[in-house]
C-alpha positions in Angstrom: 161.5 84.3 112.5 159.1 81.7 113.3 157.1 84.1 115.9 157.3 87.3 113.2 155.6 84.6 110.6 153.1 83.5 112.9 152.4 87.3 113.7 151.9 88.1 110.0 149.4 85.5 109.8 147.3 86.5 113.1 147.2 89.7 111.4 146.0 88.7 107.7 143.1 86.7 109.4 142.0 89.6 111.7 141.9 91.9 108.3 140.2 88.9 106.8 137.6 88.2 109.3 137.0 92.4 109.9 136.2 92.8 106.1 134.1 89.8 106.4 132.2 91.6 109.0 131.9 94.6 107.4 130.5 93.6 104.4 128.1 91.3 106.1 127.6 94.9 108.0 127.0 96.6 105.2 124.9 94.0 103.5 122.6 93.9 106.5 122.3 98.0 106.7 121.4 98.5 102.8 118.9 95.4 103.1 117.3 97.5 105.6 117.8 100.8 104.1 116.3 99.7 101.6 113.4 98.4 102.5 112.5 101.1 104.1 113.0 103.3 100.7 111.0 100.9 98.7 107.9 101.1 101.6 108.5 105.3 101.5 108.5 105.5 97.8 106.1 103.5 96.9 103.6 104.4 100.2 104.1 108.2 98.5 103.3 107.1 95.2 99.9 105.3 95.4 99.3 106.8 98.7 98.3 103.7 100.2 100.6 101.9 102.9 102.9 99.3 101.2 105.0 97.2 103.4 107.7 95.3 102.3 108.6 91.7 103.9 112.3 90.7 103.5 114.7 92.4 101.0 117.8 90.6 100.3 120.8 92.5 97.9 123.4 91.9 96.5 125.5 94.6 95.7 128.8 92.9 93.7 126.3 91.3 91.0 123.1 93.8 90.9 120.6 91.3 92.1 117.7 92.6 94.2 115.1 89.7 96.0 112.0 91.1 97.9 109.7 89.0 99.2 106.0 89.4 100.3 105.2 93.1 99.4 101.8 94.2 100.3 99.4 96.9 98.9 97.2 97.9 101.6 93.1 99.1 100.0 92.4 102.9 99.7 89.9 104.3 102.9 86.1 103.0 102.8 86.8 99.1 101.9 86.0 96.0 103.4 89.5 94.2 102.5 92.7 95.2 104.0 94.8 94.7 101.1 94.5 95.4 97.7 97.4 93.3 96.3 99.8 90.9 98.0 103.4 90.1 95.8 105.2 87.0 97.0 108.5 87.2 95.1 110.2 90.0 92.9 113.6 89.2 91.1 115.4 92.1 89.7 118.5 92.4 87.9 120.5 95.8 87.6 123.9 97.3 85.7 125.5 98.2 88.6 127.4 100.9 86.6 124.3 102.5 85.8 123.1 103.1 89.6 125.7 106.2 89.7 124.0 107.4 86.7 121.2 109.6 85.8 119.8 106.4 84.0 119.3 103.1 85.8 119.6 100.1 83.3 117.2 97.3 84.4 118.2 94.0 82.7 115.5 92.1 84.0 112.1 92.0 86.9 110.4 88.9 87.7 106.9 89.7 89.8 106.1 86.1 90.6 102.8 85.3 92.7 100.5 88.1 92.3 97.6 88.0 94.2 94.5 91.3 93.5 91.3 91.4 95.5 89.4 93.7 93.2 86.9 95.1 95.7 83.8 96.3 94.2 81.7 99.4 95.7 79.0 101.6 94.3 78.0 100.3 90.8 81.1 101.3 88.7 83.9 101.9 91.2 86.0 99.5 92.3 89.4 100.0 94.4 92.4 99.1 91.7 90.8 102.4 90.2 91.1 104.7 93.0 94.5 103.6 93.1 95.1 104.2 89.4 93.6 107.6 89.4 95.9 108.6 92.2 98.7 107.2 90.6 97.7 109.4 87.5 96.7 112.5 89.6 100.1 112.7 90.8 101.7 112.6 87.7 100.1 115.6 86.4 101.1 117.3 89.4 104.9 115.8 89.2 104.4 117.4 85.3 104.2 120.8 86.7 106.9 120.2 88.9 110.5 121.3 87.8 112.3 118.4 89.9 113.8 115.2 88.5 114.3 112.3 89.4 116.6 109.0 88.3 115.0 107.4 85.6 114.7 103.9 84.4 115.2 101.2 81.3 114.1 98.1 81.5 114.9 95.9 79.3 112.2 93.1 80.5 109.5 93.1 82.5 107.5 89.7 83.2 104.6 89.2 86.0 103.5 85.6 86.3 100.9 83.6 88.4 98.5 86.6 88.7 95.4 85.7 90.5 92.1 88.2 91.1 89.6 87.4 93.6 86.6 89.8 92.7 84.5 91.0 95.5 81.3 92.1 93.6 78.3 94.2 96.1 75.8 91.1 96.8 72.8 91.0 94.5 70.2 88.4 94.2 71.0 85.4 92.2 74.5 86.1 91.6 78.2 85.1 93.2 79.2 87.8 95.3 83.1 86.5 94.9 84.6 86.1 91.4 88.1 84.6 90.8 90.1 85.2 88.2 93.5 83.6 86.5 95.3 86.0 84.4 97.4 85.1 81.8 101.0 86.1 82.3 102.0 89.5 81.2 105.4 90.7 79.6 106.6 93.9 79.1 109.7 95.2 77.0 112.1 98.2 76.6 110.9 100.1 78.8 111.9 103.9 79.5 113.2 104.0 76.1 111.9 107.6 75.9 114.0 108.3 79.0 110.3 109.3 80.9 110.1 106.1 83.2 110.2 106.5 86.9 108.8 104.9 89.9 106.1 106.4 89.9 105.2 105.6 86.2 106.7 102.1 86.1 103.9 101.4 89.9 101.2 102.8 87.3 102.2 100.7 84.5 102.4 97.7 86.3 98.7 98.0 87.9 97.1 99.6 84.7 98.9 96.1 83.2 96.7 93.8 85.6 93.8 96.2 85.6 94.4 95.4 81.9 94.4 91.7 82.2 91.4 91.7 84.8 89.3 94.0 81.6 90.4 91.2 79.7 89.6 88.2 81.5 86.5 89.9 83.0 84.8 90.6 79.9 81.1 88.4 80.4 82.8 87.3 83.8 82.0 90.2 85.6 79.1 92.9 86.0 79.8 95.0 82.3 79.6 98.4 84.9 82.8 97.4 86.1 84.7 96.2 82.5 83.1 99.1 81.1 84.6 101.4 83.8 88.1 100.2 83.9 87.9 99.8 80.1 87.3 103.7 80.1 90.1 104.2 82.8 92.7 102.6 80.9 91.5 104.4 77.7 92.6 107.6 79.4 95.2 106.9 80.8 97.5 104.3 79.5 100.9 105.1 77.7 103.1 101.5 77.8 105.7 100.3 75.6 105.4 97.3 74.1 103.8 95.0 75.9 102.3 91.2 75.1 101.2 88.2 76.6 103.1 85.3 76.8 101.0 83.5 74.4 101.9 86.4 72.2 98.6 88.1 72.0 99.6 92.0 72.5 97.8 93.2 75.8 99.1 96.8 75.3 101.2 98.6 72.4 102.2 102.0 72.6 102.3 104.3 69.6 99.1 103.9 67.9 95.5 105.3 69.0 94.7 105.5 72.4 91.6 103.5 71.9 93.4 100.2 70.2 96.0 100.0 72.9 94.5 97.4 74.7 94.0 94.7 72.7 94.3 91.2 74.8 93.3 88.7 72.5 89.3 90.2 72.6 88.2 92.4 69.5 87.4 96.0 70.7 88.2 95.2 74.2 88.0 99.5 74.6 84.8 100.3 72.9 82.4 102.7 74.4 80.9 101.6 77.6 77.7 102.4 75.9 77.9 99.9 73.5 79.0 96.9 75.4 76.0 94.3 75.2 
């Protein structure tokens, strides 16, 4: 009897310690999986390499951590990387990832870092990225193939700092830098349109947003006036605010007053700008 006990118990903790390593198996293959998908996805989207440092999920509660994400520049500038992300928090209904809609409770960008690189008089590199964000979604709008979408219910980026790299003219810093104020998004995808693709573009036309913003008198007016006119074109956010509660972006009213971030006709014609 004793030995037939003692058996029944070797056996439980074998089953015990194999599921053990299965999940930690598992959890260890969809980490990596996963990073990879995010590098693919988002590499194809702003067709620039992104590379991913750590991703750590957890599949039981819906929590994704990735660490020390990195945009590299478009061809022709000086800097390697456009944009550098320490920490990213995000919180799904697990329910909804067999879905056609993926419900979003919450992401955290924490410890954004932008080197805006300036070059020619106007152009600058979070623009080329922007416009090839925006060039493939009027491709994808010609395309018959769906995708998951998403909803988020909140979107927050915090400790956002822009380190502007301005051509080098007589008289004036060649490095500007620049601490935005924290951005917040909300109810996103509510039109059942949100994607990767749109949410990557929403996010940098956010900080492009915030640099417009912050830059105004700061930096060289052909810049502000260009990404003022970029963002005027393209733009289409939900609500959006700043933290202080100034609204940095609202959707559904003129193109033109979308951005508003706490400075009075922060989209008026370049031409005008003193």
């Amino acid at each position: 009897m004793k030995k037939s006990l003692k058996a029944v118990w070797v056996i439980l903790l074998a089953v015990l310690i194999l599921a053990a390593v299965v999940a930690m198996a598992i959890n260890i293959f969809a980490d990596r999986a996963l990073k990879v998908g995010i590098e693919v996805a988002a590499t194809k989207t702003l067709n620039v390499g992104v590379s991913v440092g750590e991703v750590d999920l957890s599949i039981m509660t819906g929590k994704l951590g990735i660490s020390n994400l990195s945009i590299n520049n478009p061809p022709g500038y000086q800097y390697d990387k456009l944009l550098e992300l320490k920490d990213a928090q995000i919180e799904v209904n697990v329910k909804s990832l067999l879905g056609d809609r993926v419900s979003v409770r919450k992401i955290k960008l924490d410890g954004v870092n932008v080197v805006l690189e300036q070059r020619g008089v106007a152009g600058n590199n979070l623009q080329d990225v922007i416009k090839t964000i925006s060039d493939g979604r009027k491709a994808k709008g010609k395309s018959k193939k769906d995708g998951k979408k998403l909803h988020i219910a909140n979107l927050e980026i915090s400790n956002i700092t822009v380190k502007a790299k301005l051509l080098p003219v007589p008289g004036r810093a060649d490095t500007i830098m620049l601490k935005l104020n924290p951005i917040v998004m909300t109810d996103l995808g509510s039109d059942n349109k949100l994607d990767m693709a749109e949410l990557s573009g929403r996010i940098l036309l956010a900080i492009a947003g915030g640099v417009a913003n912050k830059g105004t008198g700061v930096l060289p007016k052909e810049i502000t006036s260009a990404m003022k006119l970029t963002l005027s074109k393209t733009i289409k956010l939900g609500k959006t605010a700043t933290k202080g509660g100034k609204k940095l972006l609202e959707g559904g009213k003129d193109t033109g007053k979308e951005i508003m971030g706490g400075v009075k006709d922060l989209l008026k014609n370049p031409k005008e700008e003193k």
